[in-house]
C-alpha positions as CSV (number, residue, x, y, z in Angstrom):
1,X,117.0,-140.7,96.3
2,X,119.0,-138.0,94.4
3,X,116.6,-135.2,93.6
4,X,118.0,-132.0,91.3
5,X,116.0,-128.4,91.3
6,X,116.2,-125.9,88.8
7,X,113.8,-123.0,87.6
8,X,111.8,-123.8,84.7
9,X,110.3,-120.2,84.4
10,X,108.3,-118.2,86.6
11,X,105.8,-120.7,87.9
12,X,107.8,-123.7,86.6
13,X,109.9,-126.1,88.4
14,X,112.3,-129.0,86.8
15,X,113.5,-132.2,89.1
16,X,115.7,-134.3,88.0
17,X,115.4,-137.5,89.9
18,X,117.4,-140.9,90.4
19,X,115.6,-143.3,92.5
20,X,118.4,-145.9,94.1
21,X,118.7,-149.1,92.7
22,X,118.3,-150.8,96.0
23,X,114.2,-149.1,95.9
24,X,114.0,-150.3,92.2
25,X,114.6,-153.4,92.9
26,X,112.5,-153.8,96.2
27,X,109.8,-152.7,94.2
28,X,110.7,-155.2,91.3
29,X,110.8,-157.6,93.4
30,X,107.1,-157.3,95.0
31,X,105.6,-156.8,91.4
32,X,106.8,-160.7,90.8
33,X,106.1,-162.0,93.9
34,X,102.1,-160.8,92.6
35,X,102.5,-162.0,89.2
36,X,104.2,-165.8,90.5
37,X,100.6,-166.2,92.8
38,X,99.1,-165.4,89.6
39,X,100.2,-167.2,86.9
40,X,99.9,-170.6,85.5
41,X,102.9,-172.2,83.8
42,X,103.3,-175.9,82.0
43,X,105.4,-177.4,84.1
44,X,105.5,-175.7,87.3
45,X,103.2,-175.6,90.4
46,X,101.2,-172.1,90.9
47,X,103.6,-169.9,93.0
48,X,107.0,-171.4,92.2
49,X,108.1,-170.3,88.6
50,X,111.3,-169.0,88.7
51,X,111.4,-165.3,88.4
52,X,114.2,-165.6,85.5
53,X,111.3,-166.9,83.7
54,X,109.1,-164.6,84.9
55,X,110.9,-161.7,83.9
56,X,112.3,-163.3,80.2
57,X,107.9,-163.9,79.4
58,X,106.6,-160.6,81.6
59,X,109.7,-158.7,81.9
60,X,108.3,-155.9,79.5
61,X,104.6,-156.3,81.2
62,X,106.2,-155.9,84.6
63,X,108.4,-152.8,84.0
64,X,105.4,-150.4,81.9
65,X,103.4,-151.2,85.1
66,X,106.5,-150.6,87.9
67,X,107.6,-147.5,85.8
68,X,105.3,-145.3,86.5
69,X,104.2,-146.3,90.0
70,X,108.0,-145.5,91.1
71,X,108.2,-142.5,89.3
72,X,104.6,-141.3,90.8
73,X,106.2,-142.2,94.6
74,X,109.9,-140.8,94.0
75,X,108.2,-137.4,92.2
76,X,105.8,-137.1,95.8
77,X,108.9,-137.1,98.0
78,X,110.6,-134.8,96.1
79,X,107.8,-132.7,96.0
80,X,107.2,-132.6,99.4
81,X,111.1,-132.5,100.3
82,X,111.5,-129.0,98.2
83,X,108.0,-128.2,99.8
84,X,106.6,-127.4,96.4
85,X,103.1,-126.1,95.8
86,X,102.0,-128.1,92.5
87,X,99.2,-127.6,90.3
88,X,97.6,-129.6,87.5
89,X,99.7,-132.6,85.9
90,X,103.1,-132.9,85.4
91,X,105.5,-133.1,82.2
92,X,107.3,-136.5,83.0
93,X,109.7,-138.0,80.7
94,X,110.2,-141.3,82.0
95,X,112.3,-143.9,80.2
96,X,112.0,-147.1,81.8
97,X,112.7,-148.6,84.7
98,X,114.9,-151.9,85.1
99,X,115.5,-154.2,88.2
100,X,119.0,-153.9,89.9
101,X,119.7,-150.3,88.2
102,X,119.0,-146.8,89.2
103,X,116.3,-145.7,87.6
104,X,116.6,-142.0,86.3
105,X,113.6,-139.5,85.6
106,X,112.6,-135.9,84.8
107,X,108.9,-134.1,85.6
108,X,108.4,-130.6,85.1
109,X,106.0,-129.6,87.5
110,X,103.6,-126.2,87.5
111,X,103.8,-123.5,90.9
112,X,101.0,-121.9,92.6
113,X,101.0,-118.7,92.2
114,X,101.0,-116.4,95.5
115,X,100.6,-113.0,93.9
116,X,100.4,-109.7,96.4
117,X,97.3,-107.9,95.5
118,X,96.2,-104.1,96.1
119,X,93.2,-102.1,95.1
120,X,90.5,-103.9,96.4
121,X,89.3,-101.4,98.9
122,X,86.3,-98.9,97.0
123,X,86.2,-100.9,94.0
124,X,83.3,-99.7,92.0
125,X,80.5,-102.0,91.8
126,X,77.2,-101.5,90.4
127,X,73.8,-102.5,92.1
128,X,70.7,-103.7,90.3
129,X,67.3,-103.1,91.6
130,X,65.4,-106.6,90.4
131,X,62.0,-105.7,89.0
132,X,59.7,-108.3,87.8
133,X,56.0,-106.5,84.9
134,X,53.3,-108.5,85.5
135,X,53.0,-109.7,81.8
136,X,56.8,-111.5,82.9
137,X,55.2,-112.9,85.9
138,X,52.2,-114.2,83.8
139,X,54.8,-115.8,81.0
140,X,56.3,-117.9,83.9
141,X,53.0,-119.0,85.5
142,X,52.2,-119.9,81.8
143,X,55.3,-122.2,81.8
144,X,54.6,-123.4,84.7
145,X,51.6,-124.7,83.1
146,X,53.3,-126.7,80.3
147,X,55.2,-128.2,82.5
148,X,52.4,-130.2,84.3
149,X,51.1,-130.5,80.8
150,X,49.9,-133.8,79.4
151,X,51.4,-134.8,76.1
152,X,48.1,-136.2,73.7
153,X,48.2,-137.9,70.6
154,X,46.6,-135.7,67.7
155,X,43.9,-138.6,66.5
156,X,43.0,-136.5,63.6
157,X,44.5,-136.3,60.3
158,X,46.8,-133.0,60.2
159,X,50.5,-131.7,59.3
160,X,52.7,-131.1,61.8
161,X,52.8,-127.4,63.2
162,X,54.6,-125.4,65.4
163,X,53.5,-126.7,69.3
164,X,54.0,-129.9,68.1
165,X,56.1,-133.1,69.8
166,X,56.6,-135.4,67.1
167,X,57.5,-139.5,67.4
168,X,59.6,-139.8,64.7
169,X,62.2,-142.5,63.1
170,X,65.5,-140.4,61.5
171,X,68.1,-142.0,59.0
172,X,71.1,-140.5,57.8
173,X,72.7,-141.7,55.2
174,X,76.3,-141.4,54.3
175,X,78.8,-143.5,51.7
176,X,81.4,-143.8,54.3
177,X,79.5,-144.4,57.2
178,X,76.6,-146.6,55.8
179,X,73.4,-145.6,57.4
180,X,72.6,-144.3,61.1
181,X,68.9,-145.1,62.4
182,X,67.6,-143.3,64.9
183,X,64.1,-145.0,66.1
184,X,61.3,-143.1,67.8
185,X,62.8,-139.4,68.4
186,X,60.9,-137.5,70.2
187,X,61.2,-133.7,68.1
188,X,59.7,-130.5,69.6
189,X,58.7,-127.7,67.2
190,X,59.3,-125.4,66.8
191,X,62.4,-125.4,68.9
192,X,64.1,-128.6,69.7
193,X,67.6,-128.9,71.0
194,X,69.1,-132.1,69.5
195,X,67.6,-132.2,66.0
196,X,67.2,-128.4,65.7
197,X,68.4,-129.4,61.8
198,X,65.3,-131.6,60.7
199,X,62.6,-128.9,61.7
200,X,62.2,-127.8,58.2
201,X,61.7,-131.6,57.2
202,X,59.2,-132.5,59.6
203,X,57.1,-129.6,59.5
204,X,53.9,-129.8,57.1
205,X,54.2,-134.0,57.2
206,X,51.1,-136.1,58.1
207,X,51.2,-139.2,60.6
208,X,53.3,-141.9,58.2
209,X,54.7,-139.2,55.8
210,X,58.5,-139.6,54.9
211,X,60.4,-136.2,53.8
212,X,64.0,-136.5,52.6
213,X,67.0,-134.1,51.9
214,X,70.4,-132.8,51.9
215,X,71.8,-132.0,55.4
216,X,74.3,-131.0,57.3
217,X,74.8,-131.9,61.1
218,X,76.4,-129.7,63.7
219,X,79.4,-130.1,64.9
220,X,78.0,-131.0,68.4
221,X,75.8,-133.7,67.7
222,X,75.7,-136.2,70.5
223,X,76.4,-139.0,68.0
224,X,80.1,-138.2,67.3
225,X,80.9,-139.5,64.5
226,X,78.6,-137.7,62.4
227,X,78.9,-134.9,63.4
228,X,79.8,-131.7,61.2
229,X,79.2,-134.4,58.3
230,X,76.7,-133.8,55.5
231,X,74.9,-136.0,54.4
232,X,71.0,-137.4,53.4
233,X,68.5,-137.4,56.2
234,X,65.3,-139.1,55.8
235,X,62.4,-138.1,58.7
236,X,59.0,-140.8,58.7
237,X,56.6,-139.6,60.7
238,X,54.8,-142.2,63.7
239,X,53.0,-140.0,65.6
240,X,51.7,-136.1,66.2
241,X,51.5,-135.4,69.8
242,X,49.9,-132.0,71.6
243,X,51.0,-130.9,74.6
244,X,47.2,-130.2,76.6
245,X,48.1,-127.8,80.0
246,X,46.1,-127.7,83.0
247,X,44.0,-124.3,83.4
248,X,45.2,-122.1,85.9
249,X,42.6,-122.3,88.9
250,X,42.2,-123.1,91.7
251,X,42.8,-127.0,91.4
252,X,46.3,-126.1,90.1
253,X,47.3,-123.9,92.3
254,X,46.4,-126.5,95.1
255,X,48.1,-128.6,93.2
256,X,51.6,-127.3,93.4
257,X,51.1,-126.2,96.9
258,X,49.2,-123.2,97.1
259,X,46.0,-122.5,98.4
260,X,44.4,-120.1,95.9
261,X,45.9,-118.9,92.5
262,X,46.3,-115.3,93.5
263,X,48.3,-116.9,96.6
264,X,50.8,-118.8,93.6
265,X,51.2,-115.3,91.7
266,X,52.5,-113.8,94.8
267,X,55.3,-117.0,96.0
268,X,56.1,-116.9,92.2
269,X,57.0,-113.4,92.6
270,X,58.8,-113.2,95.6
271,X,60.7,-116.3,94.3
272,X,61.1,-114.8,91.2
273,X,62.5,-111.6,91.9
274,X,64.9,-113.1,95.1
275,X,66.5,-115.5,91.6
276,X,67.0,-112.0,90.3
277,X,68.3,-110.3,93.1
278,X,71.0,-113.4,93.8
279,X,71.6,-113.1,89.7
280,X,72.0,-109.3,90.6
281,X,74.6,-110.2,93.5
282,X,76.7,-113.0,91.4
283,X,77.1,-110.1,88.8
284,X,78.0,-107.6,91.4
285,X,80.9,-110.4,92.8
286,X,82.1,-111.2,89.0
287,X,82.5,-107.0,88.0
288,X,84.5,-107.0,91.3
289,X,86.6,-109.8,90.6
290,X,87.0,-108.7,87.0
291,X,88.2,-104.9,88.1
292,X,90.3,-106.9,90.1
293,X,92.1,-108.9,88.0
294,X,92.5,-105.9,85.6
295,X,94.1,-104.1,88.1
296,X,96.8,-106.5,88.8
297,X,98.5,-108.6,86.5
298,X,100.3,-112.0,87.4
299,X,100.9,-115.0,85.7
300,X,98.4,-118.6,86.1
301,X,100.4,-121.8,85.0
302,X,98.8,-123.4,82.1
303,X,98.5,-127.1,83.8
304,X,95.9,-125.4,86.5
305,X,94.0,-123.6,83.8
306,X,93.2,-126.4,82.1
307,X,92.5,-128.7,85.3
308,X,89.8,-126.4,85.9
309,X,88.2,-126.2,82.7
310,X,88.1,-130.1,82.7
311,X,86.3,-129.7,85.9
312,X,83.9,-127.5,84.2
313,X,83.4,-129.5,81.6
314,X,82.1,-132.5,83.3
315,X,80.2,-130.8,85.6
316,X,78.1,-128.8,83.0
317,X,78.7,-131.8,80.3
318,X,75.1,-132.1,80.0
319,X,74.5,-128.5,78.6
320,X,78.0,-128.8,76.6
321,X,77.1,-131.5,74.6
322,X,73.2,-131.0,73.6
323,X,70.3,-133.4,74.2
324,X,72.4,-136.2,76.4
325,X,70.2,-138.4,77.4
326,X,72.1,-140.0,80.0
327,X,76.0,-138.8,81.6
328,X,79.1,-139.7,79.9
329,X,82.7,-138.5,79.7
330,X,83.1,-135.7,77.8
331,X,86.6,-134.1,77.6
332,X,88.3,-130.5,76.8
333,X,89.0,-131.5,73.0
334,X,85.3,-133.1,72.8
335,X,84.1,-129.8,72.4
336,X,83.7,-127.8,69.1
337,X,86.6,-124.8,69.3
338,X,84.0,-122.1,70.0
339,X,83.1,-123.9,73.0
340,X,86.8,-125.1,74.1
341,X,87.6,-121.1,73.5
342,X,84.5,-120.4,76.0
343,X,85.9,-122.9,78.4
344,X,89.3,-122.1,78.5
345,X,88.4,-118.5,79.1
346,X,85.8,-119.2,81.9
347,X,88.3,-121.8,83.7
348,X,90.9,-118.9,83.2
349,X,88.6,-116.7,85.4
350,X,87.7,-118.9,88.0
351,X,91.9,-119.6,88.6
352,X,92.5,-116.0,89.2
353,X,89.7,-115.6,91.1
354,X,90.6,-117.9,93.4
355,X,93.9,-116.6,93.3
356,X,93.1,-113.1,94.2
357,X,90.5,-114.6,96.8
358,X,93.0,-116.0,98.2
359,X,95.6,-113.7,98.3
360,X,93.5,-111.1,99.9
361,X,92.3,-113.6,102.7
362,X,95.8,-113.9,103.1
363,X,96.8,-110.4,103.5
364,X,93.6,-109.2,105.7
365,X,94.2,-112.1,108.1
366,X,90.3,-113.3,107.1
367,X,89.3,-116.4,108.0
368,X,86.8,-119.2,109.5
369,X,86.4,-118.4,112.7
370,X,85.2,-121.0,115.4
371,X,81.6,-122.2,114.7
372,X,81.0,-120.5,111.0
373,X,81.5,-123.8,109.4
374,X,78.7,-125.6,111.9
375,X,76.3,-122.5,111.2
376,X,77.4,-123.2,107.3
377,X,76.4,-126.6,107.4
378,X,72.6,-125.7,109.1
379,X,72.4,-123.1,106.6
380,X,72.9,-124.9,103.7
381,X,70.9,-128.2,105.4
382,X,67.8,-125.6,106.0
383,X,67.8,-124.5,102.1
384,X,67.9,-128.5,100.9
385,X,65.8,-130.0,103.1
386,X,68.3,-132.1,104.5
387,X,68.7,-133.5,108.4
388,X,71.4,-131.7,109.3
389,X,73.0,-135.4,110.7
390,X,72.9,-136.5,106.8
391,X,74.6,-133.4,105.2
392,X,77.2,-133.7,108.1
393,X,77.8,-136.9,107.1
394,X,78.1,-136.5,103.5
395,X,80.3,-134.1,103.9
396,X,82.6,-135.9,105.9
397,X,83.2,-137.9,103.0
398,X,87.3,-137.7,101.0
399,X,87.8,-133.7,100.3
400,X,83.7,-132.5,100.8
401,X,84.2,-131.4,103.9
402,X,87.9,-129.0,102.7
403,X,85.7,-128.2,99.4
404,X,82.6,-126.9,101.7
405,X,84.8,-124.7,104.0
406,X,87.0,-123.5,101.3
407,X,83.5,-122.1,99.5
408,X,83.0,-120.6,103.1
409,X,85.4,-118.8,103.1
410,X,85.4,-117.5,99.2
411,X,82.4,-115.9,100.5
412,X,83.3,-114.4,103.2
413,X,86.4,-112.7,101.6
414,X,83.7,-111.8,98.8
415,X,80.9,-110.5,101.5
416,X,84.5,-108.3,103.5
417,X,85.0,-106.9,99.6
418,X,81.2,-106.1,98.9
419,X,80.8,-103.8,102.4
420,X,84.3,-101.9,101.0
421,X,83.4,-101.2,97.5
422,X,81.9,-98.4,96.4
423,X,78.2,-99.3,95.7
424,X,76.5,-97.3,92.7
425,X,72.6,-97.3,91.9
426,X,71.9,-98.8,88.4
427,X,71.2,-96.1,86.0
C-alpha cells in the first residue's frame, strides 16, 4: 500500500492512499463468494452463479459496500504506520473502488493537540462558604412534600387555576400539515415544560370546555415538524386534577427514612449544604480551568470539538429537547441555534480542558499510582450502593474500565492544581 503525507495545517494531516490491486481484488473476491451463498437465480443452483453475472446484476451493490470497508482498513494502517494521533471523523473523498485495479483515495484527518502549558502553579481561585436560611431549608422539605403528593380529581365544578394538572386533548391545526391531535396531555399550571404555550388557553376553562386561538409553537417542540410553525390550537378540557401532599409529621418523616421530622430537617441540611459545597468545588475547578485556558492559547481541531458536543448532546438529550417522554436520537443540528451555539461552546471547553489536564499530567509526571484505581472502584461502589464484584464487572466491559481511570486521573491532576492555587475567601 502506497501511503503519501503532507501537512494540512497545524493540526491537519492529508494521506493520499493507493491500496494494491492484488488487496482490491482479494477483497472483491470474498464480497461475492457472500453474495453467491445468498442469492437465488432462475436457472442456477444456490452457490454456483457465475460471478460474471454476479457482478453485471450486483456489480454497483457490491462496490458502494467494498468501497468504504477498504478505504476504512487502508486509512487504519496508514494511520498507524505514520503513528498519527487522530481525532473526530475524517474528510474522505473516495471515488470507487473496482476489482482488479488499484484503488486510489484521499482522507484528511484531524491531530491531537499536545500543547506545553505554564501558569498553573498559584492560580487564583475563589472559595465559597455554602450556607443554607432556614426558610430555603423549609422550601425544599415543602417539595419534598409534593413529590409524595397524590394527584386527585377536582369533583366539583370549577375553572382551572394555577396548582392545577389538567387531562387535556390538544389539536393544532395547520393548511399544510392537516391537523395534529394530541390525546390526554397531562398540563401543569402554572408552569409546564412542554406546552408552556397553551397555559393562557387552559386557564379559566371548566371540565369539558374547549378554548381556541392563534398560536405559535417553539422551535423546540418535541413534535418536529411543527415546530416554530403558527398555527390554530384548540385545548378541550377532560379532567381538573389537584395535587393533595402528605403533612409533614411524623408518619412522613418515617416514611422516607427518618425517625422524627426534626431528625429529616437535619439529613436534609447536611445533604443540602454538602450538594452546595460540591457545586462550590465544580466552580472552583471550572474558574481554574478557565484562567487556564486564558492564559495559554493553542489551537483544538474542529472534528474533536464537535465529536464532543455530540457526546453532550445525547447524553443530556432529555433536557435538550423538552418534555421527552421516552429516549431518542437527537443530533447537533436537531437543536434550535441558541442551543447548538450553547453546545458548541460547552463541548469547546471540555476539549481544552482535557487538553490542558492532560498536558500538565504530562509535564508533572502525575499519574495512577498502584492500587488508586481499586480504591476508585470501592469508592465509587460505597456511594451507589453497588457490590463492589458488580461495578468491577461492569466496568470491565469495551472502554468503561479506560473511561473510569482516565476520570481518575482528571481528578487527580485537578485535586494536585487545587492544593497550588492561591485560595481566596468569598467576599
Amino acid at each position: 500500500m502506497e501511503v503519501e503525507l503532507k501537512e494540512a495545517g497545524p493540526l491537519e494531516r492529508k494521506l493520499s492512499i493507493t491500496v494494491p490491486e492484488e488487496q482490491v481484488e482479494s477483497r472483491f473476491a470474498i464480497a461475492y463468494r457472500e453474495l453467491r451463498r445468498e442469492v437465488d437465480l432462475p436457472g442456477f443452483r444456490k452457490g454456483k452463479v457465475p460471478r460474471k453475472l454476479l457482478e453485471k446484476r450486483f456489480g454497483d451493490r457490491v462496490a458502494a459496500e467494498v468501497t468504504p470497508e477498504l478505504a476504512a482498513k487502508a486509512l487504519a494502517d496508514a494511520v498507524a504506520r505514520h503513528q498519527l494521533e487522530t481525532v473526530g471523523a475524517p474528510q474522505l473523498d473516495l471515488g470507487e473502488a473496482r476489482p482488479g485495479q488499484p484503488f486510489y483515495f484521499t482522507a484528511t484527518v484531524a491531530l491531537r493537540p499536545h500543547p506545553s502549558i505554564s501558569g498553573y502553579h498559584g492560580v487564583r481561585v475563589v472559595r465559597e462558604t455554602p450556607s443554607l436560611s432556614d426558610e430555603e431549608l423549609e422550601g425544599h422539605l415543602e417539595s419534598m412534600r409534593l413529590q409524595s403528593g397524590v394527584l386527585e380529581t377536582v369533583e366539583e365544578d370549577r375553572p382551572v387555576a394555577d396548582g392545577d394538572v389538567v387531562d387535556v386533548t390538544l389539536t393544532f391545526q395547520d393548511a399544510e400539515y392537516g391537523d395534529l391531535v394530541r390525546d390526554h396531555q397531562l398540563v401543569r399550571l402554572p408552569d409546564d415544560p412542554t406546552h408552556p404555550f397553551v397555559l393562557d388557553l387552559v386557564r379559566g376553562l371548566r371540565r369539558g370546555e374547549m378554548e381556541a386561538a392563534e398560536i405559535t409553537i417553539p422551535s423546540d417542540y418535541i413534535v418536529p415538524d411543527w415546530s416554530g410553525r403558527s398555527c390554530r390550537a384548540a385545548v378541550l378540557v377532560h379532567e381538573i386534577k389537584t395535587l393533595r401532599p402528605p403533612p409533614l409529621d411524623a408518619a412522613f418523616a418515617e416514611r422516607v427514612g427518618h425517625d422524627s421530622v426534626e431528625s429529616l430537617r437535619e439529613a436534609l441540611r447536611r445533604q443540602l449544604l454538602e450538594v452546595m459545597a460540591q457545586r462550590g468545588r465544580d466552580r472552583e475547578m471550572r474558574s481554574l480551568i478557565e484562567a487556564l485556558i486564558a492564559g495559554n492559547a493553542f489551537e483544538v481541531p474542529p472534528p474533536m470539538v464537535a465529536d464532543r458536543a455530540q457526546t453532550l448532546v445525547e447524553s443530556i438529550s432529555a433536557q435538550l429537547v423538552d418534555g421527552m417522554s421516552q429516549a431518542m436520537f437527537v443530533t447537533l443540528d436537531d437543536l434550535d441555534e441558541e442551543k447548538r451555539e450553547q453546545v458548541l461552546e460547552e463541548a469547546e471547553f471540555s476539549v481544552r480542558r482535557e487538553v490542558i489536564l492532560e498536558a500538565i499530567g504530562r509535564q508533572e509526571g502525575i499519574r495512577l499510582e498502584e492500587g488508586e484505581c481499586e480504591a476508585g472502584i470501592e469508592r465509587m461502589a460505597s456511594q451507589t450502593g453497588q457490590p463492589v464484584e458488580a461495578l468491577r464487572s461492569a466496568l470491565a466491559q469495551g472502554s468503561s474500565m479506560a473511561k473510569f481511570e482516565a476520570k481518575l486521573l482528571e481528578d487527580k491532576i485537578i485535586a494536585w492544581l487545587i492544593e497550588r492555587a492561591e485560595i481566596v475567601a468569598e467576599a
